[in-house]
Rosetta silent file (secondary structure, phi, psi, omega in degrees, C-alpha in Angstrom):
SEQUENCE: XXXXXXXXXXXXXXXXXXXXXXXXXXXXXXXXXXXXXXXXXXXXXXXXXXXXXXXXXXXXXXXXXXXXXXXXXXXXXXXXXXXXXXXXXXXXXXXXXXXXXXXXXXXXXXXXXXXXXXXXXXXXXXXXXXXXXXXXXXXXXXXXXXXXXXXXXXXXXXXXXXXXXXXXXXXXXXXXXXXXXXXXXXXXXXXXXXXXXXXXXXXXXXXXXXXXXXXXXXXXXXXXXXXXXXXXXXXXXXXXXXXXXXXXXXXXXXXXXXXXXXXXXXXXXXXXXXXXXXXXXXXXXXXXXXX
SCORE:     score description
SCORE:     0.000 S_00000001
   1 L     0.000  156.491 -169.573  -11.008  -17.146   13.606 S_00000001
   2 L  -142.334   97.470 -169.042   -8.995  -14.374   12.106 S_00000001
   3 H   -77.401    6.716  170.978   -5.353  -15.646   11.598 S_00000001
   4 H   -69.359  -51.856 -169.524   -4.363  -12.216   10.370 S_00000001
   5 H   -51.731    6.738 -172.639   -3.984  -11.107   13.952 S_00000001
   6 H   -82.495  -45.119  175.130   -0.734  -13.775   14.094 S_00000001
   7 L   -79.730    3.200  158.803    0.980  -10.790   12.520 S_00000001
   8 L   111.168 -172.141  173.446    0.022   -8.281   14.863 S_00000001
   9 E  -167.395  150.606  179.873   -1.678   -4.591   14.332 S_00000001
  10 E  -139.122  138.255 -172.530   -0.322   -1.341   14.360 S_00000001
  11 E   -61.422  161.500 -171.401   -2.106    2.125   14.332 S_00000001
  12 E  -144.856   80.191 -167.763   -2.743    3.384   10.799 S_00000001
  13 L    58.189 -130.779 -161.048   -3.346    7.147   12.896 S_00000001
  14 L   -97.805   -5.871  151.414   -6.122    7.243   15.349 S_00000001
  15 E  -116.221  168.284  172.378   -7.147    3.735   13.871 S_00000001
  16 E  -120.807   89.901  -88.295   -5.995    0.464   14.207 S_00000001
  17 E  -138.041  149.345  172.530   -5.373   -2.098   11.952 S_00000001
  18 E   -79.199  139.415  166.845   -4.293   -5.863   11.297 S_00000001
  19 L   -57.556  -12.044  162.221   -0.207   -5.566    9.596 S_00000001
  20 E  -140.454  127.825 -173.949   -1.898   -7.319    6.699 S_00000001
  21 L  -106.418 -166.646  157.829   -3.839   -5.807    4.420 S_00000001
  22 E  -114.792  152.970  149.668   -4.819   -5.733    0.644 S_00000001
  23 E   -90.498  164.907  167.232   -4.100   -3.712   -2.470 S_00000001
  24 L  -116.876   43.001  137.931   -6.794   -3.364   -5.377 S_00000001
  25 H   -43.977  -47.804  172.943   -4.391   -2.279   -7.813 S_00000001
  26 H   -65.357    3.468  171.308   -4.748   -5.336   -9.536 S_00000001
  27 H  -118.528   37.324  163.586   -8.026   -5.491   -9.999 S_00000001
  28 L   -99.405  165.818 -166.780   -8.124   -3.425  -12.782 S_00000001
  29 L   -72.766 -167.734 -179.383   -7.519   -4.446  -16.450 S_00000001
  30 L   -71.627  133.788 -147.005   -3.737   -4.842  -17.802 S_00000001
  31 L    24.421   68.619  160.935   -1.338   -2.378  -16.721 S_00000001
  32 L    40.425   63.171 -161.132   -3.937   -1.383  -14.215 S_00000001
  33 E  -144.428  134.845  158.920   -5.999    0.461  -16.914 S_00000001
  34 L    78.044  164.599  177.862   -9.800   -0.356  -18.107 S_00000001
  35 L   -39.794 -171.209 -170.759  -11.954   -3.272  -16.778 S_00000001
  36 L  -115.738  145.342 -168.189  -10.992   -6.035  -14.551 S_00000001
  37 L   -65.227  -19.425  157.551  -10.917   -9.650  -17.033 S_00000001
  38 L  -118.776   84.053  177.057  -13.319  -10.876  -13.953 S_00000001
  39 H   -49.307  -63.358  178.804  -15.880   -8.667  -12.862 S_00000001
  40 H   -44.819  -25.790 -145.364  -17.190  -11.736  -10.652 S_00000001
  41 H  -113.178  -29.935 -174.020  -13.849  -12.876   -9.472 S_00000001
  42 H   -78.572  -52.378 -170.073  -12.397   -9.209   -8.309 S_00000001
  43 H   -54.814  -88.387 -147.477  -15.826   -8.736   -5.538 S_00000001
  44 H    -9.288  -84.451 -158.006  -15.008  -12.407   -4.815 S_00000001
  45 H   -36.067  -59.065 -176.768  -11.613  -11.666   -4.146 S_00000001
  46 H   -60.341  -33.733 -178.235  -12.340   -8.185   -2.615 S_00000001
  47 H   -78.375  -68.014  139.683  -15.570   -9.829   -0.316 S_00000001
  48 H    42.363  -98.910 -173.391  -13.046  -12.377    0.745 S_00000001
  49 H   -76.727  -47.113  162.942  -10.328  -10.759    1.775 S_00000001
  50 H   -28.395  -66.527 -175.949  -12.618   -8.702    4.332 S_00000001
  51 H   -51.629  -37.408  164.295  -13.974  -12.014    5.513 S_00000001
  52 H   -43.225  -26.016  171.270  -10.439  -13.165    6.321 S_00000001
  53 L   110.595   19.407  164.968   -9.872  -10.048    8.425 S_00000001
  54 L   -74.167  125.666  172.341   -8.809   -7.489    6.495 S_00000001
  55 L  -134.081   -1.123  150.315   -9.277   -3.855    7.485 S_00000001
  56 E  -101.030  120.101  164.570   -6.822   -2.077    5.465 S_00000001
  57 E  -106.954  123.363  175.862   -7.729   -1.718    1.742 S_00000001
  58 E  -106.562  120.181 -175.995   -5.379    0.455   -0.434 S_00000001
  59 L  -145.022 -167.223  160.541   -6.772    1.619   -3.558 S_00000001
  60 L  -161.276  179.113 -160.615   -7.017    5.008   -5.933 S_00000001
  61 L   -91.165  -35.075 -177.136   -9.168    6.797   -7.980 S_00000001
  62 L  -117.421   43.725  142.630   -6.843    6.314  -11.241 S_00000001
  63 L   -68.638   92.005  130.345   -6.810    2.377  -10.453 S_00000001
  64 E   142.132    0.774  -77.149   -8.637    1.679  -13.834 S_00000001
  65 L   -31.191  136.452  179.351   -9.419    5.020  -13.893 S_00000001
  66 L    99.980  -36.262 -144.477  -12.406    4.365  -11.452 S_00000001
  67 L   -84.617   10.149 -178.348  -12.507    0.625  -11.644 S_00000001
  68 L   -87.108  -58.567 -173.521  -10.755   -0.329   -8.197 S_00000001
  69 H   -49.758  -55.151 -179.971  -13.036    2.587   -6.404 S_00000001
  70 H   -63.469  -43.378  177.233  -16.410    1.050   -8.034 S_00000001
  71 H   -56.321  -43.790  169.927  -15.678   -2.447   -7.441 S_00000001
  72 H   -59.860  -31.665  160.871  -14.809   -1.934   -3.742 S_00000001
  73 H   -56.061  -22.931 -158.717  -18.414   -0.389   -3.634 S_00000001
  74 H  -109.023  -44.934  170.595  -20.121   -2.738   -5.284 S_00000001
  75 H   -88.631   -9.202 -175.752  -18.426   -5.744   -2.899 S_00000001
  76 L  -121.539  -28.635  170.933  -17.961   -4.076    0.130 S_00000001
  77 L   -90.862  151.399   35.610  -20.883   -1.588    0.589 S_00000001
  78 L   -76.206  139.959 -170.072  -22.228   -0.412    3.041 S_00000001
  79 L   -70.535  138.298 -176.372  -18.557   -0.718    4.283 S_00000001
  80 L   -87.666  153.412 -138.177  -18.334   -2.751    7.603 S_00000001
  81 L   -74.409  142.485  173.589  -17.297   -0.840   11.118 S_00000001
  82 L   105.201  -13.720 -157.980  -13.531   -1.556   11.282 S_00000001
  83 L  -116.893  133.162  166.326  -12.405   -1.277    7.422 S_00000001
  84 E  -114.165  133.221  170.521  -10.028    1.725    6.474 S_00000001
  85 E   -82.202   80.659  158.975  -10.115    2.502    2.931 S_00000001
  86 E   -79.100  111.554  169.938   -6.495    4.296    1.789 S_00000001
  87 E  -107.043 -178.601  167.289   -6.544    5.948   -1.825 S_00000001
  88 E  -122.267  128.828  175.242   -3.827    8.182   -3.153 S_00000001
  89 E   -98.985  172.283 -177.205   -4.442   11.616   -5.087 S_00000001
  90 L   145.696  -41.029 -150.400   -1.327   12.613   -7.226 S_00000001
  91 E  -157.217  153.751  153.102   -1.956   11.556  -11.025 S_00000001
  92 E  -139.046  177.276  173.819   -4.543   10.631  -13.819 S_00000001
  93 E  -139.391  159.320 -138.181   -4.495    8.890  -16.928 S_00000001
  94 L   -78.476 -175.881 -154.957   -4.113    9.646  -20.200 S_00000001
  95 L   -90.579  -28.871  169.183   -6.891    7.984  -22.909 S_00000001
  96 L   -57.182  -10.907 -150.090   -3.153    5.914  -23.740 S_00000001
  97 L    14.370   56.785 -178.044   -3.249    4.670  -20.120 S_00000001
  98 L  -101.369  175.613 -170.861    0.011    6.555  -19.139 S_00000001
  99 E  -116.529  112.086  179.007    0.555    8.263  -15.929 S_00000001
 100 E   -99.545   88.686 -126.887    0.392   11.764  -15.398 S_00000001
 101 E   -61.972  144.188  169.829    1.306   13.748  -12.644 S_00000001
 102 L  -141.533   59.248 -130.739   -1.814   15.940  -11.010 S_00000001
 103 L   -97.171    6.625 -154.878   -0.151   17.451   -8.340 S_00000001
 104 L   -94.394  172.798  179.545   -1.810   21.032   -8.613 S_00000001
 105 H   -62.901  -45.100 -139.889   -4.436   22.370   -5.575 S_00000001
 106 H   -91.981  -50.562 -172.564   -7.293   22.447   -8.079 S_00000001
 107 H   -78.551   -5.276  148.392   -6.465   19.140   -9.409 S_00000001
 108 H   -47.629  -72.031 -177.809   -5.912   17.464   -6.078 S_00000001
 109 H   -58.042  -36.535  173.116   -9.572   18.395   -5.009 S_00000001
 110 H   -58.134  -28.332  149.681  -10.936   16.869   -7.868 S_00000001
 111 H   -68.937   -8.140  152.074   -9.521   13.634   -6.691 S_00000001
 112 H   -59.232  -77.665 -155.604  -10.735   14.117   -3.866 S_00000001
 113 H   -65.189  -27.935  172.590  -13.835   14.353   -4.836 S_00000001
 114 H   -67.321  -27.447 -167.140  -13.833   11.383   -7.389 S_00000001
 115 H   -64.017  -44.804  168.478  -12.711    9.174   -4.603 S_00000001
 116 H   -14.558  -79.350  172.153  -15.217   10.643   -2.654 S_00000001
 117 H   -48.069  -89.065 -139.996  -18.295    9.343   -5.488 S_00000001
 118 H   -83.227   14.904  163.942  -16.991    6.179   -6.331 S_00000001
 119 L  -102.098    9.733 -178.134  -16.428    4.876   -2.896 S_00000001
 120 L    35.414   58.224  165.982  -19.571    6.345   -1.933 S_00000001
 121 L  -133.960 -160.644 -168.427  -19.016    7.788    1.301 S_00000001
 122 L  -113.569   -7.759 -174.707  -18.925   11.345    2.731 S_00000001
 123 L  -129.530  172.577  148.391  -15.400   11.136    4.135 S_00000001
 124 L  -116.787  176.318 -174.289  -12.219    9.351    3.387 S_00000001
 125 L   -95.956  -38.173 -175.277  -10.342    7.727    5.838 S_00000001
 126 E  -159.828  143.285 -153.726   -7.237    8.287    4.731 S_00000001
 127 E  -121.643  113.872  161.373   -5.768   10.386    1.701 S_00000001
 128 E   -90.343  165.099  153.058   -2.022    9.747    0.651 S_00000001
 129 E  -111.808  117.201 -119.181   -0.639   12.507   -1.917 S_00000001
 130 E  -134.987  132.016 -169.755    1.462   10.035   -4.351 S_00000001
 131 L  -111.849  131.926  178.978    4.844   12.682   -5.465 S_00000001
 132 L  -113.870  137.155  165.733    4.932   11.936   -9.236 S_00000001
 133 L  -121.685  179.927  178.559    8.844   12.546  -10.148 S_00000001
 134 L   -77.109  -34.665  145.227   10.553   11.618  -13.421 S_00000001
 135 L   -72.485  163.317  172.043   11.027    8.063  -12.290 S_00000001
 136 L   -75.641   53.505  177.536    9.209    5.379  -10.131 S_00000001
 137 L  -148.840 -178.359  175.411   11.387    6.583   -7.178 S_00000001
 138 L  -115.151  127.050  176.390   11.182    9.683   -5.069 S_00000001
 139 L  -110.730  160.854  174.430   13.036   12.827   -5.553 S_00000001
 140 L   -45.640  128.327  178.404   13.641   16.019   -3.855 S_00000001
 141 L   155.571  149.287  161.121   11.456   19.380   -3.854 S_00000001
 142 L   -44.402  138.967 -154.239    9.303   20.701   -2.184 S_00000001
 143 L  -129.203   -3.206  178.162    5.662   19.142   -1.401 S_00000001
 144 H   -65.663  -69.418 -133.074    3.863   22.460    0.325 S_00000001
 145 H   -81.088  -13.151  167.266    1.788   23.701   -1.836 S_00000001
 146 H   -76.011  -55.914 -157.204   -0.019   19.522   -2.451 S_00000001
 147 H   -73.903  -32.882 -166.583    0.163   18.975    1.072 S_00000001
 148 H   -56.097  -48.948  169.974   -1.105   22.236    1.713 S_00000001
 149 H   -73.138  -24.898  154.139   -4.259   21.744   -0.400 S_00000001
 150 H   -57.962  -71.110 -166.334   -4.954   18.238    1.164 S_00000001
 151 H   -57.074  -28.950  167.315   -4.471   19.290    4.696 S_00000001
 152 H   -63.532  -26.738 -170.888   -7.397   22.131    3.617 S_00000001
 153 H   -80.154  -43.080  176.919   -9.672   19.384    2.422 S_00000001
 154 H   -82.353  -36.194  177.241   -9.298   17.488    6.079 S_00000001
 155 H   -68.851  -32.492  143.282   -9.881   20.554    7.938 S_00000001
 156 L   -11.332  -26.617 -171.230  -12.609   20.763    5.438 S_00000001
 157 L    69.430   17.919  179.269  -14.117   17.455    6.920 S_00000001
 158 L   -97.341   -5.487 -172.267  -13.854   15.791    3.552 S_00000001
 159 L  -139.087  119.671  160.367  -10.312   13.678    4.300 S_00000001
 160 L   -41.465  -67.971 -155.819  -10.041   12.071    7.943 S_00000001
 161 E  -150.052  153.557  163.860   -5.922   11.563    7.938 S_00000001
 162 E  -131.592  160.013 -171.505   -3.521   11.883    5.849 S_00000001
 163 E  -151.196  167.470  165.384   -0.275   10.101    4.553 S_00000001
 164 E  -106.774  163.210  174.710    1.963   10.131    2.127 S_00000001
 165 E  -145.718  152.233 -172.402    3.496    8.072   -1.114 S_00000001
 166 L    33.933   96.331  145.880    7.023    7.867   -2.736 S_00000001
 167 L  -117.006  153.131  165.881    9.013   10.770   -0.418 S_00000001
 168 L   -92.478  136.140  178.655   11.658   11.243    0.505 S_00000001
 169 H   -14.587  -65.657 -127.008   12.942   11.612    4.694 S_00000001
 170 H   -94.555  -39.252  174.000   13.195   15.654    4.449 S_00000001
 171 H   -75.328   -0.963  157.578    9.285   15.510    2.685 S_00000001
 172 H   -41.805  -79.250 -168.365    8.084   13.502    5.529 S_00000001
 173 H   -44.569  -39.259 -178.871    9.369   16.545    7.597 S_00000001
 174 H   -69.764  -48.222 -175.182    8.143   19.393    5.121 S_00000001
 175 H   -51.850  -40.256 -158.669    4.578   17.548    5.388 S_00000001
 176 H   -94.426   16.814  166.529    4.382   16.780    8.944 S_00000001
 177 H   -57.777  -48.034 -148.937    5.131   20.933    9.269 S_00000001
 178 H   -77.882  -79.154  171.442    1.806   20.881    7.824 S_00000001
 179 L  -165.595  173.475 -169.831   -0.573   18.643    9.400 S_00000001
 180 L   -77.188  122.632  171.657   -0.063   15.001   10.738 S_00000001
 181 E   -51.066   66.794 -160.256    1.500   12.336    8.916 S_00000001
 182 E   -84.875    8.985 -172.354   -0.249    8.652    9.663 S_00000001
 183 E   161.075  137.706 -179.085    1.685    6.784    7.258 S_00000001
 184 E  -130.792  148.803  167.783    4.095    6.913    4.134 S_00000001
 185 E  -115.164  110.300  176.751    4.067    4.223    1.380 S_00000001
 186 E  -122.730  156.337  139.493    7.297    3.744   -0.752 S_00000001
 187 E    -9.424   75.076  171.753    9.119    1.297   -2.495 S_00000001
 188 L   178.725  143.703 -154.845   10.955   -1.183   -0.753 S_00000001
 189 L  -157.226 -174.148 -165.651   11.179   -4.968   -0.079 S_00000001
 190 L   -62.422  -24.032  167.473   14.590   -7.391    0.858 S_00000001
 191 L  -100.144  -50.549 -163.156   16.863   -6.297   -2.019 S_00000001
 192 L   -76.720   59.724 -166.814   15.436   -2.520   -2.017 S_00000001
 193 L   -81.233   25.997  162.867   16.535   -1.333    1.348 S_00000001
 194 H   -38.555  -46.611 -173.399   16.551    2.095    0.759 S_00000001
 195 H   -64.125  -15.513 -152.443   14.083    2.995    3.421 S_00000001
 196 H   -73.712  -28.498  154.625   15.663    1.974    6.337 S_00000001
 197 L   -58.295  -51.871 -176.722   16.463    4.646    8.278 S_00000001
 198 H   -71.347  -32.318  174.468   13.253    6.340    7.487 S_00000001
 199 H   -64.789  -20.744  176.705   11.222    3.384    8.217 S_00000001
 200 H   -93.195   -7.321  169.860   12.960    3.075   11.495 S_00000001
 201 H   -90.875  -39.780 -163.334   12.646    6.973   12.248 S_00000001
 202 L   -75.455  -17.078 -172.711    9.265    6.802   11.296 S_00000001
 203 L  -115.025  -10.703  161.816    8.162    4.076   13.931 S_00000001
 204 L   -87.927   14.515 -175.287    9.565    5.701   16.620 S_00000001
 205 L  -101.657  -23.064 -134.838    7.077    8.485   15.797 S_00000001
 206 L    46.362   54.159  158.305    4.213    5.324   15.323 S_00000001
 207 L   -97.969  145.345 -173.052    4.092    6.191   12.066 S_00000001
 208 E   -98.976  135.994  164.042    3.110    3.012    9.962 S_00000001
 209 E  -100.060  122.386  158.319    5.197    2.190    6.520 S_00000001
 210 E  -106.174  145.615  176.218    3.705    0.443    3.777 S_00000001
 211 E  -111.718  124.357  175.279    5.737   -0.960    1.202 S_00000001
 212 E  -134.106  171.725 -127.330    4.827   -1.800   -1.797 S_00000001
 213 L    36.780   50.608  171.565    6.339   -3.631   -4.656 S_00000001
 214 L    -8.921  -64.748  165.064    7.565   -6.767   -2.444 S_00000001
 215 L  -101.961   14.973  178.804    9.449   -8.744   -5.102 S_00000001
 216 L   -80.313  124.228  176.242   10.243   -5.685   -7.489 S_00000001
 217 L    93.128   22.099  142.198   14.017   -5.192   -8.534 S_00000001
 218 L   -49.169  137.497  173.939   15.160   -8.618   -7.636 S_00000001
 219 L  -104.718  155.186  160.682   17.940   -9.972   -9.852 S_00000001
 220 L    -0.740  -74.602 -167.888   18.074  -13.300  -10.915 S_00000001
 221 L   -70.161  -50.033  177.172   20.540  -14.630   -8.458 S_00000001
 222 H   -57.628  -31.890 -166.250   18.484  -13.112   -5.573 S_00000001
 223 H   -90.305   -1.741  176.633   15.241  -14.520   -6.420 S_00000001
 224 H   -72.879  -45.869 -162.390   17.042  -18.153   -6.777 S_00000001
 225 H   -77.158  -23.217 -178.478   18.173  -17.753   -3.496 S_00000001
 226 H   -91.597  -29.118  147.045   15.095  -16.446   -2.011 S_00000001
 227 H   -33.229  -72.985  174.459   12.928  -19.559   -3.993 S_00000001
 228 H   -14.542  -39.653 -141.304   15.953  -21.524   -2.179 S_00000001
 229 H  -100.447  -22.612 -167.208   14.860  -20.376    1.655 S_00000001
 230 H   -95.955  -23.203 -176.692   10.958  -20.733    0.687 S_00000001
 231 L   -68.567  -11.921 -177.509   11.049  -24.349   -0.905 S_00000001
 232 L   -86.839  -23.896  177.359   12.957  -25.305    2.386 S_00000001
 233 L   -66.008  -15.714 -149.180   10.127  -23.343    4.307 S_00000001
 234 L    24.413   50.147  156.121    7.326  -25.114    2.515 S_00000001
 235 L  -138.874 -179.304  179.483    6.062  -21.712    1.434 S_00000001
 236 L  -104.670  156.693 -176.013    6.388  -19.941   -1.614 S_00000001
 237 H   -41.212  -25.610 -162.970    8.899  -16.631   -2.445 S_00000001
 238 H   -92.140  -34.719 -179.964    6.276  -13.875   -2.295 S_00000001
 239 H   -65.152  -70.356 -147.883    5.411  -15.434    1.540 S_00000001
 240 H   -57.163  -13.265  173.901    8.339  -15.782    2.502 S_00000001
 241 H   -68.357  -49.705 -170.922    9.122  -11.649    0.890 S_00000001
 242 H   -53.952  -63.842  135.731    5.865  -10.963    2.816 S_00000001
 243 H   -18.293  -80.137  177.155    7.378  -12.798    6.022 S_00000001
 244 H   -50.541  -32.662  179.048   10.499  -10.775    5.942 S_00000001
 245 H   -50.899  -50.995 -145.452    8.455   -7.652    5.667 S_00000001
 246 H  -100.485   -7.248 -174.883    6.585   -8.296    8.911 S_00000001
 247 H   -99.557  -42.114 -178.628    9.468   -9.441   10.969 S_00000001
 248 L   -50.000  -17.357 -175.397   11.761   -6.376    9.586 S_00000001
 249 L  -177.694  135.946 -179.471    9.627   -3.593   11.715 S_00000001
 250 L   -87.623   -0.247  141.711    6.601   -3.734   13.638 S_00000001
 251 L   -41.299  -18.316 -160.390    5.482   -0.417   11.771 S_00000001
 252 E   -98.029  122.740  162.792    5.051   -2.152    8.424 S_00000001
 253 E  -104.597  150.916 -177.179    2.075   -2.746    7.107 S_00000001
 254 E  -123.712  126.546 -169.024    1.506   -5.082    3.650 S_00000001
 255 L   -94.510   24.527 -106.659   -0.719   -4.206    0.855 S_00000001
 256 L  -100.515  141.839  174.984   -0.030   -7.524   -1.289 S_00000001
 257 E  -104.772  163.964  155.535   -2.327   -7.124   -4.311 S_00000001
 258 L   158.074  161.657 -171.927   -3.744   -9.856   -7.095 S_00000001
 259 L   -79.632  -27.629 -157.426   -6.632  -10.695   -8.982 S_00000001
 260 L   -96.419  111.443  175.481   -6.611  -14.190   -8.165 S_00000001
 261 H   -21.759  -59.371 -178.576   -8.646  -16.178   -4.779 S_00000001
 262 H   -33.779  -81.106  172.173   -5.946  -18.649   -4.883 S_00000001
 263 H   -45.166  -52.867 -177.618   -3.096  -15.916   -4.325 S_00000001
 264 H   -52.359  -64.318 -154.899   -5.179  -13.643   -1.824 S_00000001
 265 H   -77.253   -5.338  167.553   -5.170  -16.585    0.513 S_00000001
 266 H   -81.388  -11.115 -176.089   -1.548  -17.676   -0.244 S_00000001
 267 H   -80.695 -108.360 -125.023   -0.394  -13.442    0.433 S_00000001
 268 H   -48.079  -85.786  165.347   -2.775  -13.498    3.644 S_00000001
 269 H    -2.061  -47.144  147.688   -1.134  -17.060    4.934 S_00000001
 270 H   -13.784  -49.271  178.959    1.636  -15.256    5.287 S_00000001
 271 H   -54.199  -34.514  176.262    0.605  -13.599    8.337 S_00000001
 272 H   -95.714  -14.831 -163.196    1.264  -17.222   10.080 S_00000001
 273 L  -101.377  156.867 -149.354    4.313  -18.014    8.948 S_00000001
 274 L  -128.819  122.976 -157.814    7.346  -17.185   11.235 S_00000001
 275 L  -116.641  130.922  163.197   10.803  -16.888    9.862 S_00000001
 276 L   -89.967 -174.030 -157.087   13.797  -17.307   12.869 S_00000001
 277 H   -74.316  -20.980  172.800   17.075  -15.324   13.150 S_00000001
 278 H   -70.825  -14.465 -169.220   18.796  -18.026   11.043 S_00000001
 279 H  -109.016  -24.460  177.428   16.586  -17.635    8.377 S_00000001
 280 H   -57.882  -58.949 -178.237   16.439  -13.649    8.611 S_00000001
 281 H   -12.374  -61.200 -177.093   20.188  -13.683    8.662 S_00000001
 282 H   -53.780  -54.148  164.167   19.896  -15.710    5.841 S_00000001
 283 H   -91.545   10.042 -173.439   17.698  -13.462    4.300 S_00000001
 284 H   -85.714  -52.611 -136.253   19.399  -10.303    5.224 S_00000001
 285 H  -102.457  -62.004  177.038   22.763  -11.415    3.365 S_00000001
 286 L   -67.640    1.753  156.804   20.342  -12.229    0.155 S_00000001
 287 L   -89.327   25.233 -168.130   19.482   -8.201   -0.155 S_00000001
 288 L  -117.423   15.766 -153.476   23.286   -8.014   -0.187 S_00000001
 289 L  -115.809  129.639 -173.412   23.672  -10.113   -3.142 S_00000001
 290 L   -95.984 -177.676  104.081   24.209   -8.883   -6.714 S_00000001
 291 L   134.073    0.000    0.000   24.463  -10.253  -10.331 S_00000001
């Protein structure tokens, strides 16, 4: 049985998808650079989550560099009828394993084209372009001439759909000028409510949001209180962040990465658990809470 569907599915474009998926960021070496510490334990993880009912995988080309793309190849192919594959083009990384923006047309195709090899297929399903700014947030400017070069690549037949990651509202709008928009992934979880308008503009289009970082930019006091709501819950904080996610919009899809069996099947459990309006409330009031 495939207890994913308790949280529902939402198009991801012209396919359609369970609301919880996985990331493979994490199955890359430490600070997502170089092998994974368990070659054995990431296919596990990665065959796994598939069996469980996963059909959105989120990955990139400068995961490891490479090692996210090759692993998912090595555990999941030939890939089975049903699974969309999302990378992001946007960056490489230095020999230093820092992150470098690689936002130009020329360098765009080449990430195409890596994704291309080490997932070993002939298409992708779906290509975000990842906005590298001076911070891990998104800032303003213009996004035509990357989207431009992407959207040539799908008419090209080499990229299915496309989406975007860390934009801003008005580069949704510059993009979807461009060619169509299946999905934007940003930053934002129960304290980081930035999004909210756009995630709620965006689903009256059926565009699907993924979020990623779940528990990132918590303070102290918040994550006490949100421990608080899951030990009364019998689940643990990362569910119950996971929970709020899926109840907050029916647009959202969840990428929750890790390395570990254990953890894939306590993120994917999620998917069952059901939070009511006293406990949103409840959990509403702890993104309002500082200190």
């Amino acid at each position: 049985m495939n207890k994913l569907t308790n949280a529902g599915t939402f198009a991801l474009g012209n396919r359609t998808v369970n609301r919880m998926g996985y990331g493979a960021m994490q199955l890359a070496g430490p600070g997502v650079f170089g092998p994974p510490k368990d070659h054995a334990a990431a296919l596990a993880v990665l065959r796994e989550a598939v069996a469980s009912g996963v059909d959105h995988i989120d990955t990139s080309d400068f995961y490891g560099p490479h090692v996210t793309n090759r692993l998912i190849r090595e555990a999941l192919h030939p890939y089975p009828d049903g699974l969309v594959i999302v990378t992001k083009v946007g960056a490489v990384r230095g020999a230093d394993a820092s992150w470098n923006p690689a936002q130009s047309p020329a360098e765009l195709t080449a990430a195409v084209h890596d994704n291309l090899r080490n997932l070993g297929v002939d298409a992708l399903d779906v290509v975000n372009l990842r906005v590298m700014s001076s911070t891990h947030a998104p800032s303003e400017g213009s996004i035509e001439p990357q989207f431009t070069a992407l959207a040539e690549l799908q008419q090209r037949g080499l990229v299915r759909q496309l989406g975007l990651s860390n934009v801003t509202a008005a580069q949704v709008a510059e993009a979807q000028r461009i060619a169509e928009v299946v999905c934007v992934q940003n930053h934002y979880n129960l304290v980081h409510r930035g999004d909210d308008a756009l995630i709620d503009a965006l689903g009256a289009q059926g565009i699907a949001y993924v979020p990623f970082f779940p528990l990132g930019g918590f303070t102290p006091l918040q994550s006490d209180r949100l421990a608080d709501v899951a030990g009364r819950l019998g689940a643990t904080p990362m569910q119950v962040a996971l929970a709020w996610l899926l109840a907050r919009a029916p647009n959202i899809l969840l990428i929750p990465g890790t390395s570990s069996l254990a953890h894939l099947r306590e993120n994917l459990a999620a998917a069952e658990l059901r939070l009511d309006g006293a406990v949103m409330a409840e959990l509403d009031a702890v993104g309002g809470e500082a200190g």
